[in-house]
N, C-alpha and C positions, 0 to 999 in steps of 0.2 A: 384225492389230494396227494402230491410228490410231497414223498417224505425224505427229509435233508441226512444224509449218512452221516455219520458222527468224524468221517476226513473231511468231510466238506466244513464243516463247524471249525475245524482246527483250522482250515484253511485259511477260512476267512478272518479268526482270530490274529493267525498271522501276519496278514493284508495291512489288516488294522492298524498290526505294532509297527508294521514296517513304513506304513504311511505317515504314523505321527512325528517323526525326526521330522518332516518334509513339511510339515505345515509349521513348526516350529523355529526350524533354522533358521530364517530371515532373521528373526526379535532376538536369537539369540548373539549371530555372529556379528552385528552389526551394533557396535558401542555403543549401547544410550539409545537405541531408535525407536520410539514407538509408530506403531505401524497401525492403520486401522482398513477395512475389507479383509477379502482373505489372505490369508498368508504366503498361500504361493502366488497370488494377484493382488497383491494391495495397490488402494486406490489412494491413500495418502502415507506421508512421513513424517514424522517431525524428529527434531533432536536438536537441546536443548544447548548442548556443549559440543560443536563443531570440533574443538581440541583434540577429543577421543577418537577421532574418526580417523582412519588409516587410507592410505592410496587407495587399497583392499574394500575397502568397505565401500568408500564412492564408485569404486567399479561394481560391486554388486547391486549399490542401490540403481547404476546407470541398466543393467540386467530389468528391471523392474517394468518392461513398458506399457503395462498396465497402467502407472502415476496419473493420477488426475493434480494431484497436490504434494506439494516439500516448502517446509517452515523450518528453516535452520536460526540456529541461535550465534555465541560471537567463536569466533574463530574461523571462519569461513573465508576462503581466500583465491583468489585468479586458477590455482593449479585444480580448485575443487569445481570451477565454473567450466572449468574446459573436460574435466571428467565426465558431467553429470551431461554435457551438449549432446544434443537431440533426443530425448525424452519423446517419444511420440505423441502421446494422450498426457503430458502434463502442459495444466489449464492455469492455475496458481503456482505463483513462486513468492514467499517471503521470509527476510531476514531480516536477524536483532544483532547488530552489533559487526558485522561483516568488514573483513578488510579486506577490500577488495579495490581495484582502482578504474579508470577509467578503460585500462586497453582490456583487462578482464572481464568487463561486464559485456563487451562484444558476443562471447559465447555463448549469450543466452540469444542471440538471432538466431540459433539452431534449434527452438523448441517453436516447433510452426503452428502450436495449437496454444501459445499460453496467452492467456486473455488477463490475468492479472496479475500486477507486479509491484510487491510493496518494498520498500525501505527504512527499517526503524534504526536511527543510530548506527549510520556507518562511517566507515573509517574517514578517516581526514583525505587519503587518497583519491575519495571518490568525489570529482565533483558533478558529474552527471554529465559531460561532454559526449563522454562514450554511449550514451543514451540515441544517441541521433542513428548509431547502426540497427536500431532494432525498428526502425521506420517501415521496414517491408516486411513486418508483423502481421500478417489479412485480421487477424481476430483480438491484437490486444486493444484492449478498452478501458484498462481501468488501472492507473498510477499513483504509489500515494509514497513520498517519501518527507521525514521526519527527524529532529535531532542531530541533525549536522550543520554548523557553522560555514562547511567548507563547500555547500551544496547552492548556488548563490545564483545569479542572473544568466549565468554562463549553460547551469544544467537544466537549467525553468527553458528555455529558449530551443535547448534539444529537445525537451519533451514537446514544445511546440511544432515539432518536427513530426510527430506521432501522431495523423490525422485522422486514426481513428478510434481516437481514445474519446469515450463517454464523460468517465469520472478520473478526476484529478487532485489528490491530495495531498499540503503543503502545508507545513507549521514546523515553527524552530529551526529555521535554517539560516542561509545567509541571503533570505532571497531579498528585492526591491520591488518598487513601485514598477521597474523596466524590467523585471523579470514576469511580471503578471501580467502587463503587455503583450508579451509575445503573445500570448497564452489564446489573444483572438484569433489566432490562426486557426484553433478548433473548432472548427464550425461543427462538430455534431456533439459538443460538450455540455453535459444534463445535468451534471450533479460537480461542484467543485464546493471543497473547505479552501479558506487562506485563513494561518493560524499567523502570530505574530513573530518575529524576526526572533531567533536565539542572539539575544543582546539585550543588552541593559541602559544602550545609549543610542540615540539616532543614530542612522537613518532608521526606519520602519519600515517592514511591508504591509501594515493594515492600516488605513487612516485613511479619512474620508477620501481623499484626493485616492487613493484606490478603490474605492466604492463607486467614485463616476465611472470609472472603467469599468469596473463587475456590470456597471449598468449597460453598457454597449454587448454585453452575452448575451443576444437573443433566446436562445436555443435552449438555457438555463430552467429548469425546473427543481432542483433543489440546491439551495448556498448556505453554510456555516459560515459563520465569522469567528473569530476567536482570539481573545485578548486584545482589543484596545479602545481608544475614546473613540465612539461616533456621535455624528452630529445628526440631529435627525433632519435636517436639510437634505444631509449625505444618501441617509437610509432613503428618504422617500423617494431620492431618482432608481428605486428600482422598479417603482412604479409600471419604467419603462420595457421592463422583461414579461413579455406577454403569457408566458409558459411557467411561471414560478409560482410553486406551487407550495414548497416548504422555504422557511427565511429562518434560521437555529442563529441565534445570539450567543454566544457563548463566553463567558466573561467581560460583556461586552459595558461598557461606563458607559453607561446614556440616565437619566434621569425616567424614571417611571412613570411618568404622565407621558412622557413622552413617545415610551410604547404604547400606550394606548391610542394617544393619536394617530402612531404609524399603523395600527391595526384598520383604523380606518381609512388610513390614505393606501392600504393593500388590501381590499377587501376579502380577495378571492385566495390570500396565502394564508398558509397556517404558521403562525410565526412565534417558536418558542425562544422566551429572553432568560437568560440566566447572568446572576448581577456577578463582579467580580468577589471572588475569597480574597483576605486580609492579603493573603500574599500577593493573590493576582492585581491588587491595586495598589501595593505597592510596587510592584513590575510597569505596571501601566503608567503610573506617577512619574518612575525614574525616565519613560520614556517619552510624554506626553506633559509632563511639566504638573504642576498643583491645577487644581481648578480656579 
C-alpha cells in the first residue's frame, strides 16, 4: 500500500483552507441571499428584502447560471430585471411586492427556459400589458398573479396571449368577467384558480355568470374558486368539462345540501367545499348583497 508523506498531508490541508472561501462567498457577499445546491452552482435564490441588494450583487447573482429558481421579496425594480436577463437554466421566477412596471417586465423574455412565473402584490405600476412580450416563451406554462387592484382586464387578456400556459392563477386583482374571457384562448389550460375581485363593491370577477364561462374550458382538469356566492345551477354546468378532475370551493357561499347534490351531478370530480370565515362573508355580503 502507498504510503501518503507527511507534505502531501499538509498539502492537502491547505487545498482545503484554500477552497472554503470559494464555497462560502456567494451567501456571504450577497445581502440577505439564501442560496440552496452548492455554492459555487446553486440551483436556487431567494432574498427576502430586495432593498439590500446592490447593482453588484445582481451582477453576481446574473454570474450564477446554474439558477433553476429566484424568489425576490419587495423592492425589486425594472433596473434589477434587465440585470438578472438571460439566466440560462432559470425555470421559476417569483416575487412579493415588486415595483416594477410594465416596460420592465419585458426582460424577463431573455430567460428561454422559465416555465413559471408568479406575482404576489405588485406595484401599482404593473398592469400586466407588458406580459404579451413573453409570448415567444417555448416552455412557460404556468402564471399566477395576486394582490393588485391595478392588474385588471387589460393584463388577464395579455396573458391570454401566452398559449402555452397550462396553469393560470388570479385572485384579488382588478380583473372582470371580460378578463376571464380572454382566457379561452388557452386551449391547453389544465388547472386555473379565479379568486375574487380586490374590492369591496361591484363589479366581481367570480359569480355564476363566470362559471358559465369556466364551463366552456374543455381542457380543464383542475378549478378553485374562491370567495363568492354560487348558485348551484351555476356549479353544475361544469358538468360540461369532460377532463375535470378536481373542483376546490373555497370560501365559496352555497348552502350545504347543496354540495351534496353537486357531488352527485359531478360524479367523477373530487370536489372540496370550504364554507366562508366571519370575514370572508362579510366580504362576500358587501359584494353579493344579503341573502
Amino acid at each position: 500500500m502507498r504510503t501518503i508523506q507527511p507534505l502531501s498531508l499538509l498539502g492537502l490541508a491547505l487545498a482545503a483552507i484554500l477552497c472554503l472561501p470559494q464555497r462560502v462567498t456567494a451567501a456571504v457577499t450577497i445581502n440577505g441571499a439564501e442560496l440552496t445546491g452548492p455554492a459555487t452552482a446553486p440551483t436556487g435564490l431567494t432574498v427576502k428584502d430586495c432593498q439590500t441588494l446592490t447593482e453588484a450583487d445582481y451582477r453576481q447573482i446574473r454570474q450564477f447560471t446554474s439558477l433553476k429558481s429566484l424568489s425576490f421579496g419587495s423592492g425589486l425594480d425594472d433596473a434589477a430585471l434587465k440585470l438578472l436577463a438571460g439566466l440560462p437554466s432559470l425555470e421559476t421566477f417569483t416575487s412579493n411586492g415588486a415595483n416594477v412596471t410594465d416596460d420592465g417586465i419585458r426582460a424577463l423574455a431573455m430567460l428561454p427556459n422559465l416555465r413559471t412565473l408568479t406575482f404576489f402584490h405588485p406595484g401599482k405600476n404593473f398592469q400586466g400589458t407588458g406580459l404579451a412580450a413573453l409570448a415567444a416563451l417555448p416552455n412557460l406554462e404556468s402564471f399566477s398573479v395576486g394582490g393588485s387592484l391595478a392588474f385588471a382586464d387589460p393584463g388577464l387578456t395579455a396573458v391570454a396571449g401566452l398559449t402555452h400556459l397550462q396553469g393560470v392563477r388570479v385572485w384579488h386583482t382588478g380583473v372582470t368577467i371580460t378578463g376571464v374571457k380572454a382566457l379561452r384562448a388557452l386551449k391547453e389550460l389544465k388547472s386555473l384558480t379565479i379568486g375574487q375581485r380586490l374590492a369591496a363593491t361591484p363589479p366581481v370577477t367570480l359569480n355564476d355568470d363566470t362559471v358559465a364561462v369556466l364551463a366552456e374550458f374543455t381542457a380543464l382538469e383542475a378549478l378553485t374558486l374562491q370567495e363568492a356566492r354560487l348558485s348551484l345551477t351555476a356549479l353544475s354546468r361544469l358538468n360540461q368539462l369532460p377532463n375535470l378532475k378536481r373542483l376546490t370551493l373555497d370560501s365559496i357561499d352555497i348552502p350545504e345540501n347543496d354540495i351534496a347534490t353537486l357531488r352527485k351531478t359531478l360524479p367523477k370530480t373530487d370536489i372540496k367545499w370550504t364554507p366562508p370565515t366571519e370575514p370572508a362573508q362579510r366580504r362576500i355580503t358587501s359584494l353579493f348583497g344579503p341573502r
